[in-house]
N, C-alpha and C positions, 0 to 999 in steps of 0.2 A: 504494500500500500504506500503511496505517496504521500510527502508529507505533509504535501499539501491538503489533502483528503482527508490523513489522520486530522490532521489541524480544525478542518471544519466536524469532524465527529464530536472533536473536544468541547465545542464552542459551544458557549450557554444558550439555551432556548428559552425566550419570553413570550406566552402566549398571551395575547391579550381578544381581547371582543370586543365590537363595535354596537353602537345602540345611540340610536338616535330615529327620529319621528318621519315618516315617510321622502318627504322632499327636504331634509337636511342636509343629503350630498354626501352619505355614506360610502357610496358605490363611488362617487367622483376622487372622496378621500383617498379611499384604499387603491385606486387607480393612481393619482396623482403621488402615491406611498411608492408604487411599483414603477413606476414612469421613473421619476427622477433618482429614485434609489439605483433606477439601470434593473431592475428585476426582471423585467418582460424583454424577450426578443422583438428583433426588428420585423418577422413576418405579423405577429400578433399585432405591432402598433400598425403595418400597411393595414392591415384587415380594419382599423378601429379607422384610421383615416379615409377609407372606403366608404363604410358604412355611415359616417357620418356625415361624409360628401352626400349621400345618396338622400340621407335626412334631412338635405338641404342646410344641415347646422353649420354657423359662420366658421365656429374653431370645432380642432377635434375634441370628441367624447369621451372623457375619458372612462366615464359612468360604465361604458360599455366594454371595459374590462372584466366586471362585474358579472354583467347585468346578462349576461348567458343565460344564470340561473334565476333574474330574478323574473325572465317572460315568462318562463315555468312554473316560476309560484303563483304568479297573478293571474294563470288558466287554470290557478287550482291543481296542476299537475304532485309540484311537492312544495311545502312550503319549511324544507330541511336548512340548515345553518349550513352556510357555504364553508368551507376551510381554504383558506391561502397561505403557501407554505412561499417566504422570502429568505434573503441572508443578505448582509454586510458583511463587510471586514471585522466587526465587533461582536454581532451577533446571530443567531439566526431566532429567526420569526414565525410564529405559527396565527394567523388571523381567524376569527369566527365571526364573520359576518350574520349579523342575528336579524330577521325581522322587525319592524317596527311597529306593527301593528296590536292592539293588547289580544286580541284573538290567538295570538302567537308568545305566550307570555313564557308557554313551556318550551318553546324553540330557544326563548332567550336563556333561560334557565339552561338547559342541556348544555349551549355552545358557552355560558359565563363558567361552568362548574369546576374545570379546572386552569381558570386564568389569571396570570398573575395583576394584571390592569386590563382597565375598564375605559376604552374612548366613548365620551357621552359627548354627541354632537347638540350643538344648540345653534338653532338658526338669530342669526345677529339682529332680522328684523322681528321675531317673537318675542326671544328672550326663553325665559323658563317659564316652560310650558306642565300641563299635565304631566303628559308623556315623559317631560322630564325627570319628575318624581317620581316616574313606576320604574323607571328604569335604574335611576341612582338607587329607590328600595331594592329592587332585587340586588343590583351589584353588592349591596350593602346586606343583604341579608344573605350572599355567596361569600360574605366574606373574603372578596375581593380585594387585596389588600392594597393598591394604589389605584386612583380615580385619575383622569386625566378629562378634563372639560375642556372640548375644542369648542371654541366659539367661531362658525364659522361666516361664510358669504360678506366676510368684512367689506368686501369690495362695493357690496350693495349700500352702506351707511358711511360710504365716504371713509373710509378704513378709521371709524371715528374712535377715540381715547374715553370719552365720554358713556358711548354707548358701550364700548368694552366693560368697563369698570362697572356700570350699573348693575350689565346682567351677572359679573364676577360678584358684589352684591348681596344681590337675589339669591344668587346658588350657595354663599358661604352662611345662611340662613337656613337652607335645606341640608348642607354638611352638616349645620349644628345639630340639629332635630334630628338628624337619623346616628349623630353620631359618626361621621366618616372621618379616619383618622388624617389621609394622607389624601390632599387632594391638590390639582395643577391646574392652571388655566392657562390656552394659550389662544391669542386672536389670529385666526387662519382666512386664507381665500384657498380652499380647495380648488378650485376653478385656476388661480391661476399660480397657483404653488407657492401664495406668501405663507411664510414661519413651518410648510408642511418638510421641506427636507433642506431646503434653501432660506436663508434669510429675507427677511419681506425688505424690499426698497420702501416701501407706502407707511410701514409704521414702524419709525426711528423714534415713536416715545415708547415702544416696549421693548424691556430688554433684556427678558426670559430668554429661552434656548425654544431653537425647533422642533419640532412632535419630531422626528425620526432622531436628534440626537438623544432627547430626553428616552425615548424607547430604548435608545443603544445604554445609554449611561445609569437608568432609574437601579436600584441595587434591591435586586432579588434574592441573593441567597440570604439575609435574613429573615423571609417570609414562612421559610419553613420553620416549623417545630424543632430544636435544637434539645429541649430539655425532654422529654415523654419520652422512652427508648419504646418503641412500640412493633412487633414482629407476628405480624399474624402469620400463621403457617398453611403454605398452600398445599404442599408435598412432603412427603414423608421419602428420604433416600435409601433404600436397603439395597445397593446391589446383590446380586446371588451369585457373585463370585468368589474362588479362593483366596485371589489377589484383599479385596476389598472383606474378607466375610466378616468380621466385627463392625465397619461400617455401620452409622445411623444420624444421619443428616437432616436437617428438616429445612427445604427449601421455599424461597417465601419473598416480599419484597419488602424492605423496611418504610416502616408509614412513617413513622417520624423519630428525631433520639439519634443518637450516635451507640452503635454497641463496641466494644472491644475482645481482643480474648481474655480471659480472665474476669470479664464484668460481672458480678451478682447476679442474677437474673430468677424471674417466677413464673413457672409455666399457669396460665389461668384456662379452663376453671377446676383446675385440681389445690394451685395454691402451694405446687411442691417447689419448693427453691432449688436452683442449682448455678454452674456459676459457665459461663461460654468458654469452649475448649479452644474450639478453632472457628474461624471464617474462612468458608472454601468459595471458592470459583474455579470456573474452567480454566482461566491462564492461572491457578497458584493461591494461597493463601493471604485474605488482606489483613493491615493491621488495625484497622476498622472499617465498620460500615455506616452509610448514612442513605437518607433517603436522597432519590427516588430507587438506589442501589438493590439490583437482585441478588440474593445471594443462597448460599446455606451454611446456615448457625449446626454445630455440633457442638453436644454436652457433657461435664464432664462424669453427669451421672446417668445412668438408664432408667429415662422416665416415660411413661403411656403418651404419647402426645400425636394427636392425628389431623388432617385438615380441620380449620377453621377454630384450633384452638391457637393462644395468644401467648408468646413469650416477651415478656416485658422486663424493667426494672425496676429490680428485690422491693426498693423501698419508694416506688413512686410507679402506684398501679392505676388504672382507669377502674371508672364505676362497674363492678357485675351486678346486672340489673334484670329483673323483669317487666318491669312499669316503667314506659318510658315516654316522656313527653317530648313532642316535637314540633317542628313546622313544616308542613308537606307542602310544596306545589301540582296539583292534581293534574293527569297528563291524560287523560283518557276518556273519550267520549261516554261511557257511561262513569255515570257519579258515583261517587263513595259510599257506601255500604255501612251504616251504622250497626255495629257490632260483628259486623260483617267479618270474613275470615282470608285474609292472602299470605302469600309467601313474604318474606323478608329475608333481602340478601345485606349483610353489613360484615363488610371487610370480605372475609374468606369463611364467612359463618353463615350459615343459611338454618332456616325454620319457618314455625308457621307464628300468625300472631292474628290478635283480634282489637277492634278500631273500639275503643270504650266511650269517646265523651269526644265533640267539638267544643275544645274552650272556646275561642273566635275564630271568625274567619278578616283577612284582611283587607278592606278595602283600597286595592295598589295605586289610585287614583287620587284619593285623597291623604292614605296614610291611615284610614280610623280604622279602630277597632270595630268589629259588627258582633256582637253576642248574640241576638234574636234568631242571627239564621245558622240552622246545622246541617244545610244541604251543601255540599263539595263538589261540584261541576266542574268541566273541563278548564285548565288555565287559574283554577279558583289557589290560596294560597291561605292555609289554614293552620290555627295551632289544636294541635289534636295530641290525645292519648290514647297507648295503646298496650295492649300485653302480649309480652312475647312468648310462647311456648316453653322456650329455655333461657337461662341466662345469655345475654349479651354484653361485651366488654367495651362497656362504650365513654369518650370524653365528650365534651360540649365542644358542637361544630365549631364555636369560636374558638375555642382552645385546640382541635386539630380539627381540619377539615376531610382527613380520611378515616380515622375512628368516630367521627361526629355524625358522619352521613349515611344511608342507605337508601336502596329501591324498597318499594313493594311491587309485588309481582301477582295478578287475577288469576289463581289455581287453576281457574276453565280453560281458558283462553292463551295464558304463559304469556300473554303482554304487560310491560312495564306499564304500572299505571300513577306509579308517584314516584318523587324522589324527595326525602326528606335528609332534615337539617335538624340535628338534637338538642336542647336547650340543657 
């Protein structure tokens, strides 16, 4: 392998999602992202410069980098989260272009779930909008851990200082209220590439950094979970050879925590302590592991351990629970089943569980709580209790977002119909 090649394997991945209101110039954004970063070949841009000759449009489209998938969704074909995969010299990029519609609340949900930032487009002539709020909620109830607020079509307000700051304002009033810890504003012309990778000539009174630097430079590895050692086990290794035959590995991905060899460690739900012999991999032995790292943990005592159980740290365990309250975002045409019975997958743990009580259901639009109703419909976003069959090893999504979360799954049918966030 080249080392060139090796180099871009090594190189960090930020993914982020977009989300912003139908005509806010999402598709123009992430074109305009791919245009001037040099992402797209020159046959793609002839075709985009064709087609928008033929549309009679003055300049070209850049929308229509996009927008392949989005004729598709508005025939009702699919209305799925695009993924756009880019890279720099600094990073490489994974995009989730979401829907903007609240119809499609659980599209934006599925493509926010594992991103590290959130682009909330805000059109320069509204301001903050509804739309604005549902979507900063959800980012913010994904725990998404950096916001970034493009304000964009500055071009339309005269690339005004005035009208910037207002909406900046506005939105640091809805940070407050939801609680958002890390948030950026930058004043953009999608349209014609101000502050989107190149510096804007038009507003020399702002003098933040570009949306593709800040994506290059924003600092993610402290986003994960460093303290919680958490190891749910997917595999059990027993080769059935002579070479290997004492061999007993338990392979798995680490979700959050740093493990060592020699580290303390408690296999749950048995509760039996023991302490890590070795970390194996296919090239060789590490001298830790960390997340998103696959590996497999060997112990240095012989303990019962099979899928879906949880090897953690001695002295710092996650809740084993069977009552467990959460907040679901409802993904399925038919509504939620009051006391109703589905599957539940969380981590590497699977069973059955049962829907007990709707504390509220959220209104995403305005933010209020709704008590009176316990009906859960498609796109609906609810805090519900449930019982699970068996224990589950679970933390509060805000304190990890891989032990925090889980599907449910309609026994009849074997469709996802929720994903839920633990409290």
């Amino acid at each position: 392998m080249s080392e060139k090649s090796s180099g871009y394997l090594d190189m960090e991945l930020l993914r982020f999602t977009t989300a912003g209101s139908v005509d806010d110039g999402k598709s123009t954004l992430i074109g305009r992202l791919l245009y001037d970063s040099k992402a797209i070949f020159e046959d793609q841009m002839e075709a985009i410069e064709l087609s928008s000759q033929k549309r009679g449009d003055e300049e070209v489209d850049l929308a229509l980098l996009t927008d392949g998938l989005r004729a598709e969704r508005e025939q009702g074909i699919t209305i799925d989260v695009a993924y756009r995969y880019f890279a720099t010299p600094k990073r490489k990029f994974i995009i989730a272009d979401t829907p903007g519609h609240i119809q499609y609340t659980r599209n934006m949900v599925t493509g926010a779930s594992t991103a590290n930032a959130a682009l909330i487009l805000v059109d320069s002539r509204n301001g903050v909008i509804e739309q604005t709020l549902r979507h900063s909620y959800i980012a913010n109830l994904l725990q998404i851990p950096h916001i970034i607020v493009c304000i964009n079509k500055m071009d339309l307000v005269e690339y005004s200082e005035e009208t910037y700051n207002k909406i900046k304002e506005d939105y640091q009033k809805v940070a407050a209220k939801l609680n958002i810890q890390d948030v950026r504003f930058i004043p953009i012309s999608a349209k014609f590439g101000d502050n989107v990778v190149d510096e804007s000539e038009n507003m020399d009174w702002y003098t933040g950094t570009t949306l593709l630097n800040l994506l290059e430079t924003i600092e993610i590895l402290d986003d994960r979970n460093q303290e919680d050692a958490r190891f749910p086990v997917q595999y059990v290794i027993r080769p059935q050879s002579d070479k290997y035959h004492d061999y007993r590995g338990y392979a798995g991905r680490v979700a959050s925590g740093v493990f060592h060899p020699g580290d303390k460690v408690k296999v749950l739900p048995s509760g039996i302590e023991s302490s890590v012999k070795s970390i194996d991999t296919l090239d060789g032995e590490l001298e830790m592991a960390f997340p998103p790292q696959s590996v497999t943990l060997t112990l240095s005592d012989d303990i019962d351990i099979s899928r879906g159980d949880m090897i953690v740290a001695a002295e710092n365990s996650p809740r084993v629970e069977q009552d467990i309250e959460a907040m679901l975002c409802w993904m399925n045409e038919r509504a939620m089943m009051l006391r109703g019975k589905y599957t539940i997958k969380h981590t590497t743990n699977e069973t059955r569980c049962m829907i007990k009580d709707v504390k509220f259901k959220v209104n995403v639009n305005t933010l209020e709580e709704v008590t009176d109703d316990k009906n859960v419909g498609l796109n609906d976003i609810a805090c519900v209790s449930f019982k699970a069959a068996k224990s589950l090893f679970v933390d509060s999504y805000k304190k990890n977002r891989l032990t925090g979360s889980f599907i449910l799954i309609d026994e009849a049918t074997n469709e996802t119909v929720a994903a839920g966030m633990i409290l």
